[in-house]
C-alpha positions as CSV (number, residue, x, y, z in Angstrom):
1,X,-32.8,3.1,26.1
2,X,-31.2,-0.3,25.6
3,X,-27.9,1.1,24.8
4,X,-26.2,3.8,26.3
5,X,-22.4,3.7,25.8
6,X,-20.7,1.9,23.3
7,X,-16.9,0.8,22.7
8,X,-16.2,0.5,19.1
9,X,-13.2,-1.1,18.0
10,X,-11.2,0.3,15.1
11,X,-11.5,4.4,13.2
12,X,-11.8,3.0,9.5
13,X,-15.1,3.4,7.7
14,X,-16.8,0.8,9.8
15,X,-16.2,2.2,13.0
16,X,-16.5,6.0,12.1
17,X,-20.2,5.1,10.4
18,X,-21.1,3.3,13.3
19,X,-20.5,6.1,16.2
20,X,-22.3,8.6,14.2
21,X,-25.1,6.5,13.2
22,X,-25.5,5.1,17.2
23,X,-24.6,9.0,17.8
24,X,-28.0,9.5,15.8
25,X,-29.8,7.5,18.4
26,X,-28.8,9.2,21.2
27,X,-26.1,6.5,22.1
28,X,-22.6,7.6,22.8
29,X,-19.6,6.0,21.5
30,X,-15.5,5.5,22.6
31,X,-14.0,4.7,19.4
32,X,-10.7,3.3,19.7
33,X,-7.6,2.7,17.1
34,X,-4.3,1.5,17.7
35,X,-2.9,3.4,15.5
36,X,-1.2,6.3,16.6
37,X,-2.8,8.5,13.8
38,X,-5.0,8.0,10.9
39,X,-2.4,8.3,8.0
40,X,-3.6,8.8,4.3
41,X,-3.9,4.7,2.9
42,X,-5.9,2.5,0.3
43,X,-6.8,4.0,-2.9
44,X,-9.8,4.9,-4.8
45,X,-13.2,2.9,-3.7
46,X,-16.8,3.3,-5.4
47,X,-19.8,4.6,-3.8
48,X,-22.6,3.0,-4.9
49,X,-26.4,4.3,-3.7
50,X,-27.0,1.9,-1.4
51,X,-24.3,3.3,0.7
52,X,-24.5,7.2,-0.6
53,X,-28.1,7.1,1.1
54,X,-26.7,6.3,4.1
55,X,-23.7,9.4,3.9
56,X,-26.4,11.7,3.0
57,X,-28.8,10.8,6.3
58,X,-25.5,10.8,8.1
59,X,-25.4,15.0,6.6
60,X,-21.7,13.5,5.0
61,X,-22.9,13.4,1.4
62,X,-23.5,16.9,0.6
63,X,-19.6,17.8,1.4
64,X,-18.6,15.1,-0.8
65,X,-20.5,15.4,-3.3
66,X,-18.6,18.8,-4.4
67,X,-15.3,16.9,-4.4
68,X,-15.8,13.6,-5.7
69,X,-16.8,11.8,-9.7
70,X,-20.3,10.7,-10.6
71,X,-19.1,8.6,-12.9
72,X,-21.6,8.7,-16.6
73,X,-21.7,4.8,-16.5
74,X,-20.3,1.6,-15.6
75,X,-18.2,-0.2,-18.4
76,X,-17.0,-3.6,-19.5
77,X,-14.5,-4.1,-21.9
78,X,-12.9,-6.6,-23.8
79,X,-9.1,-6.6,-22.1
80,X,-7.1,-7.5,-25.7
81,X,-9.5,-5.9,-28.1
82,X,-10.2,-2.6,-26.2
83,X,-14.1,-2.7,-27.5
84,X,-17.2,-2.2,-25.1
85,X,-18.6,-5.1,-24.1
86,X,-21.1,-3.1,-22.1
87,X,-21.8,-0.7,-19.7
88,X,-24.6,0.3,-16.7
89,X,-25.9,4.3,-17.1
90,X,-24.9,5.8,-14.0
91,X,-24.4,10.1,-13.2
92,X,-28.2,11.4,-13.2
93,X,-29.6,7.9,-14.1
94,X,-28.5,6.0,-10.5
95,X,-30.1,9.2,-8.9
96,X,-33.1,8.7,-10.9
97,X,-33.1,5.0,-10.5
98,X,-32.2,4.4,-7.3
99,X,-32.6,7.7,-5.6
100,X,-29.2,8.3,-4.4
101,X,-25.9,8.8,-6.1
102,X,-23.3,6.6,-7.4
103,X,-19.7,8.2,-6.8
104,X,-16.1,7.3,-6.6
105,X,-13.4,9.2,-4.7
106,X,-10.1,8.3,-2.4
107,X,-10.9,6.0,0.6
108,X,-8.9,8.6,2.5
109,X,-11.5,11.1,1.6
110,X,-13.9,9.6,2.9
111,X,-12.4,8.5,6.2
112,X,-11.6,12.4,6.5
113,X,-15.0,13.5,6.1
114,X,-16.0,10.6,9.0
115,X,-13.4,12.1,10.9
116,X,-14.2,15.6,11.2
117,X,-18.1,14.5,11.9
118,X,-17.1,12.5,14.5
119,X,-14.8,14.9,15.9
120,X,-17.7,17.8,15.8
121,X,-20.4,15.3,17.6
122,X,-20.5,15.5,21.3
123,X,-21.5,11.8,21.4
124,X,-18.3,10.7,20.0
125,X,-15.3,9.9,21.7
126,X,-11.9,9.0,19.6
127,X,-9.0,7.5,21.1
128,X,-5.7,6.7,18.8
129,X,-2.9,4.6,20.1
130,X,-4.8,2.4,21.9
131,X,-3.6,-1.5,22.0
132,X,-6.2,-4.3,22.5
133,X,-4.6,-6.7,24.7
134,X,-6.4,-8.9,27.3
135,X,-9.7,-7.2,26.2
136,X,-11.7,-4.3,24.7
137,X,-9.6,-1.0,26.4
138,X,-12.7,1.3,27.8
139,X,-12.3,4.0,30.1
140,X,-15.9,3.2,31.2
141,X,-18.3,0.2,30.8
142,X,-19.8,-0.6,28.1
143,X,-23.1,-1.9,27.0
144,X,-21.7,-3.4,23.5
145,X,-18.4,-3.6,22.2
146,X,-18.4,-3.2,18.5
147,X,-15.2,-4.9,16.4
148,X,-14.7,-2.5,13.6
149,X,-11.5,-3.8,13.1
150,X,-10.8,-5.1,9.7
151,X,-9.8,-8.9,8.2
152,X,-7.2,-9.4,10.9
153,X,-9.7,-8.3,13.8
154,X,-8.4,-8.7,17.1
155,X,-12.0,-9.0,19.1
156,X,-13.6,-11.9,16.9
157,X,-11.0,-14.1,18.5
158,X,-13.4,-13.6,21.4
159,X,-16.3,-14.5,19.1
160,X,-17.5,-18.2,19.4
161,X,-18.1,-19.9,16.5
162,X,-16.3,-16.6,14.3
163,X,-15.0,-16.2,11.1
164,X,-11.4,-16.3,10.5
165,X,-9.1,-14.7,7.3
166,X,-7.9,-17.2,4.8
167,X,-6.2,-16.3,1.1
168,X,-8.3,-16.0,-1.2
169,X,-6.5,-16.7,-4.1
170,X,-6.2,-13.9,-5.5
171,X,-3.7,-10.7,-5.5
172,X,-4.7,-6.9,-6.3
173,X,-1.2,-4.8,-8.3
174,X,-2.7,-1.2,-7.6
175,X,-1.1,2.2,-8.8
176,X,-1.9,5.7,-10.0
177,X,-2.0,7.7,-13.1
178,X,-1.6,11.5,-12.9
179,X,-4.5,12.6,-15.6
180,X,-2.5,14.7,-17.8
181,X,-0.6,11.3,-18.3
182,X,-3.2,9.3,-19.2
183,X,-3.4,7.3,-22.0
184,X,-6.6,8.0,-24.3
185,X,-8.1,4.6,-24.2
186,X,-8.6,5.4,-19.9
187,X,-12.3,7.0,-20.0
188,X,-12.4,10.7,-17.9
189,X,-15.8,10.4,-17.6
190,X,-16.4,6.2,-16.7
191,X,-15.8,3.6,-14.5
192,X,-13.9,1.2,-16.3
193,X,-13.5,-2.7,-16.1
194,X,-11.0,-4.3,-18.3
195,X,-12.0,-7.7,-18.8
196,X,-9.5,-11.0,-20.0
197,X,-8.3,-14.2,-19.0
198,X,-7.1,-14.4,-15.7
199,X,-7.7,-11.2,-15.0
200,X,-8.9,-8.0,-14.8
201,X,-8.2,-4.1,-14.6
202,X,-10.4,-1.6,-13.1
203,X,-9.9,2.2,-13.7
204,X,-11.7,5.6,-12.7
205,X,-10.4,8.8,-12.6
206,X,-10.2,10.6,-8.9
207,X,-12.0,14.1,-8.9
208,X,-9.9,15.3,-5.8
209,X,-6.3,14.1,-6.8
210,X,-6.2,14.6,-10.8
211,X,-5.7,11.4,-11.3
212,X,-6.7,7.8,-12.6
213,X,-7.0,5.0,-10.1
214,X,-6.0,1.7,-11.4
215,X,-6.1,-2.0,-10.0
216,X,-5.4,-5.1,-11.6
217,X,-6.4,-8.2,-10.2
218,X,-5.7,-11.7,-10.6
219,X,-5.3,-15.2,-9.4
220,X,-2.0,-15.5,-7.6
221,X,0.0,-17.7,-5.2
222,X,-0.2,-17.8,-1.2
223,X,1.5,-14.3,0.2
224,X,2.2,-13.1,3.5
225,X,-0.3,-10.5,5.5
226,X,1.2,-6.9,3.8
227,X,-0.6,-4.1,2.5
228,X,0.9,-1.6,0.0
229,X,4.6,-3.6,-0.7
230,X,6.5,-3.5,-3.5
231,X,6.0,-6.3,-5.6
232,X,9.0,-8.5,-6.6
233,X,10.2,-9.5,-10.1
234,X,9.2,-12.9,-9.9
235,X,5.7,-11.1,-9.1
236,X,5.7,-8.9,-11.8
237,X,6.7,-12.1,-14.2
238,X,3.6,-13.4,-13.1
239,X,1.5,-10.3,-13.7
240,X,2.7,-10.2,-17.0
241,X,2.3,-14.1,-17.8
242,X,-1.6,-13.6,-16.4
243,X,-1.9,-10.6,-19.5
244,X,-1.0,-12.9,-22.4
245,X,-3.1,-11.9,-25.1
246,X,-4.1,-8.7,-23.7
247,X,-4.2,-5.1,-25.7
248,X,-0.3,-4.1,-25.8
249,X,-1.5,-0.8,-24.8
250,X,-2.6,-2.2,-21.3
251,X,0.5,-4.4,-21.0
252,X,3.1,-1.5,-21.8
253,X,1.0,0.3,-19.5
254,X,1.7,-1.5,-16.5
255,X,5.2,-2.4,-17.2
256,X,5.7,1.1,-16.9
257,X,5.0,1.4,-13.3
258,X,7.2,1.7,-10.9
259,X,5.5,2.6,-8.4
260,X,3.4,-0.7,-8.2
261,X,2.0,-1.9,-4.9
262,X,1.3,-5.6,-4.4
263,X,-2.0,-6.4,-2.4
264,X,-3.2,-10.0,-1.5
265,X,-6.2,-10.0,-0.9
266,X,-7.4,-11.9,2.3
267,X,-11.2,-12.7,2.9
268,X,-13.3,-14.5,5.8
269,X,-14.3,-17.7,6.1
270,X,-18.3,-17.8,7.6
271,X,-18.6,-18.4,11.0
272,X,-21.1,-16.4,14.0
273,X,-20.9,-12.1,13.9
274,X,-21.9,-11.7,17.3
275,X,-21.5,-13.3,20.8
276,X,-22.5,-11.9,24.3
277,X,-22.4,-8.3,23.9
278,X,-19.4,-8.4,21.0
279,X,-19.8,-7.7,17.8
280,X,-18.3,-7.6,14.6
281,X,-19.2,-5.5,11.1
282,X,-17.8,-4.6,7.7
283,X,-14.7,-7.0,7.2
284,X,-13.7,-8.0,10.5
285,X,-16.9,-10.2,9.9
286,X,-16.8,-10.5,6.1
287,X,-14.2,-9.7,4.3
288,X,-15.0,-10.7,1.0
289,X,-13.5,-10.1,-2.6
290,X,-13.7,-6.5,-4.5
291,X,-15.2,-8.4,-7.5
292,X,-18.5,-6.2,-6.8
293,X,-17.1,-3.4,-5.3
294,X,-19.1,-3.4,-2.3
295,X,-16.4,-3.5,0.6
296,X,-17.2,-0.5,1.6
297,X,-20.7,-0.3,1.1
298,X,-21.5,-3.2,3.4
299,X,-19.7,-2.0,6.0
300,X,-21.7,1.2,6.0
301,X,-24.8,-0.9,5.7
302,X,-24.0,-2.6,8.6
303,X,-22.5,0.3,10.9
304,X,-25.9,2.2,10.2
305,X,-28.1,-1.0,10.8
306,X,-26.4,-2.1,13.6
307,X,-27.4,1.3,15.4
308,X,-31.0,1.1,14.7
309,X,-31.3,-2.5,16.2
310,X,-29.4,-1.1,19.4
311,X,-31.9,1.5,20.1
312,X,-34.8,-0.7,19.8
313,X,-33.8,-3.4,21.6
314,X,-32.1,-5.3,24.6
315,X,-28.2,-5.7,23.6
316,X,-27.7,-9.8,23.2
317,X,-31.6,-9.4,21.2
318,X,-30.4,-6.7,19.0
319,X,-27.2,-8.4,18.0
320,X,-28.8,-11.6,17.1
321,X,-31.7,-9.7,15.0
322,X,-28.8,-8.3,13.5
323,X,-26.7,-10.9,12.5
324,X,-29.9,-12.8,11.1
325,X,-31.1,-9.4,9.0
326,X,-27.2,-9.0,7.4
327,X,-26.0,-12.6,7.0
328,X,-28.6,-13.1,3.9
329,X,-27.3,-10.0,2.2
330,X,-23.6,-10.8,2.8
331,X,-24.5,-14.3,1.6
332,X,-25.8,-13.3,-1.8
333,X,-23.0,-10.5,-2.7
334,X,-20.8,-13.1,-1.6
335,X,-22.4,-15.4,-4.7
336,X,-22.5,-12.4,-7.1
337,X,-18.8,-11.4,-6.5
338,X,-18.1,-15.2,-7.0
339,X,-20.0,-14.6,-10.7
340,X,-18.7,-12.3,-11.6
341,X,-14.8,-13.1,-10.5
342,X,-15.7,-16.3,-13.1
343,X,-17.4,-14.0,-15.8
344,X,-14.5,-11.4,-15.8
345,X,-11.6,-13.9,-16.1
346,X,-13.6,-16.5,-18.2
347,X,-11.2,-17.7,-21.1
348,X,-12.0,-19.4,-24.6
349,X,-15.5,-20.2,-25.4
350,X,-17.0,-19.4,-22.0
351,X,-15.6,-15.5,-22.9
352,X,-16.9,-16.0,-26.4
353,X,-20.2,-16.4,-24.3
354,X,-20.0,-14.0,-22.0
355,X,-19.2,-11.3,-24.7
356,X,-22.4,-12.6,-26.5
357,X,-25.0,-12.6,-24.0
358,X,-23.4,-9.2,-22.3
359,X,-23.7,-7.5,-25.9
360,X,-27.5,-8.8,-26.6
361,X,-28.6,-7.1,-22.9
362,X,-29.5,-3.7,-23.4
363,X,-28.2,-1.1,-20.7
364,X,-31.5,-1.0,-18.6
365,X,-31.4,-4.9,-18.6
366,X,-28.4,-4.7,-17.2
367,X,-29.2,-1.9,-14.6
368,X,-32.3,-4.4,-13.2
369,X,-30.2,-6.9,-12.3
370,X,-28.4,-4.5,-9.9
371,X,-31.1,-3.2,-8.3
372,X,-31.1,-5.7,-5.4
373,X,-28.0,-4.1,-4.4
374,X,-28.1,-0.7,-5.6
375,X,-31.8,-0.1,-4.5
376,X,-31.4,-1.5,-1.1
377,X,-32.5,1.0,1.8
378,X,-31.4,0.4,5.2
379,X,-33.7,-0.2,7.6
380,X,-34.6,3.3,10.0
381,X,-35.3,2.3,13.7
């Protein structure tokens, strides 16, 4: 086998998909997180089939299928006028369409169930409080060494040529809604996407906790690398000056919260994925921008990928067959999250335009156009 031990660098999504997909190929894995435990962080995330195809090989769908929301469809809508611009079946449909599920559930819910099948699976070693200093901490050799490690990855400064985080520009205000508090225009049964100028709100309700997830994002100024602060006045102003025009309803809505967390949102600049026997997947080599909700999805694409070129081929080989099979993918969602960040916030007649053409496209139109991404199916060593 090419592969036999691996060291695998950070216990997010990234990481815990990788060790049990290499664990599927008979190669074990030393995960290990500097963090002294995995506490509960994020919010919601979406599920899409490309990525629920690969949680059901891995035997993780089935448990979360009982606990998380197949939504009934996808929906746009116009962010002052409140009216459905239009909307992508989903529920039965994605399973019909692209044979897998489309779901959306707490991020911590899913790291959970990734934690508990890597804990039960003998080829699976996890290590927490762990610091990366002069180089990968291992307690034996390893063939590869895997950077699972998120946008400010600690092993791609070891990576010629790599990627490195910039600000992208734009800033995410998050919160949640208990369900019973709701307001009626927030769909129990949809994803939701809020479209106006300069912005945009997304909202889903969460299955497991009762409640609505909500994030609204929009262009904003250079901010410092935090997750999950408060935000200040002078960035609530600014929230409030990007919603001019938008349905009162929405903009009482978020005045409201008080509980309002203030995310910018950092992405990578291109640069090489692999070098030597390093590595890096999911956003340590690409962050990119929520504006297709495939963050998540692409890092289980590659975790599961990556494993199948490791058992079918010499190390510094499979890494470069790897980085040459992803780097086209990444390139285009790249482009369609770029679309549709311009689509969503488009203002005056360019929104006039938008609403036009998306009203005219009926909903399987609209469903084709994502089968690219939805449809994908990993390759299988």
């Amino acid at each position: 086998m090419p592969v036999e031990h691996a060291v695998i660098i950070g216990a997010g999504i990234a990481g815990l998909t990788a060790a049990l997909s290499l664990s599927r190929r008979g190669i074990r894995s030393e995960i290990v997180e500097q963090a002294d435990e995995l506490t509960e962080i994020g919010a919601g995330l979406q599920l899409s089939p490309n990525a629920s195809r690969i949680l059901a090989d891995l035997d993780i769908l089935d448990g979360l299928s009982k606990i998380w929301l197949e939504p009934e469809s996808i929906r746009l809508i116009s962010g002052s006028s409140l009216r459905q611009l239009a909307a992508v079946p989903a529920g039965k449909f994605a399973r019909q369409r692209w044979g897998a599920p489309y779901g959306v559930l707490h991020r911590t819910t899913l790291q959970k169930a990734l934690l508990a099948a890597v804990e039960a699976d003998p080829l699976c070693r996890l290590r927490l409080g762990v610091r990366m200093e002069a180089g990968p901490p291992s307690e034996r050799p390893a063939d590869v060494v895997i950077g699972a490690d998120g946008v400010w990855s600690k092993l791609r400064q070891s990576i010629a040529g790599g990627p490195s985080p910039r600000f992208s520009g734009n800033i995410a205000y998050r919160f949640t809604i208990a369900e019973d508090e709701a307001p009626g225009f927030l769909d129990r049964t949809s994803v939701s996407a809020f479209l106006g100028g300069s912005a945009h709100l997304v909202s889903y309700p969460l299955k497991e906790t009762g409640s609505f997830n909500m994030v609204a994002i929009t262009a904003g100024n250079i901010a410092p690398q935090t997750w999950q602060s408060e935000p200040t006045t002078e960035q609530r102003a600014q929230l409030r000056a990007r919603l001019a025009g938008w349905n009162a309803a929405i903009v009482s809505l978020l005045e409201r919260q008080r509980k309002l967390t203030f995310w910018p949102l950092f992405e990578t600049t291109s640069g090489a994925w692999q070098d030597g026997r390093a590595v890096l997947i999911g956003d340590a080599a690409h962050a990119m921008m929520p504006f297709a909700a495939q963050g998540a999805a692409m890092a289980i694409e590659d975790a599961y990928e990556l494993a199948a070129f490791l058992s079918d081929s010499p190390v510094t080989e499979a890494l470069a067959h790897f980085e040459r099979h992803r780097a086209p993918r990444i390139a285009k969602l790249r482009q369609r999250g770029a679309f549709n960040r311009f689509a969503y916030h488009a203002r005056g007649p360019i929104r006039i335009g938008r609403d036009l053409v998306l009203g005219l496209k009926p909903p399987q139109s609209l469903a084709a156009d994502l089968d690219w991404i939805y449809g994908y199916r990993a390759m299988r060593p």
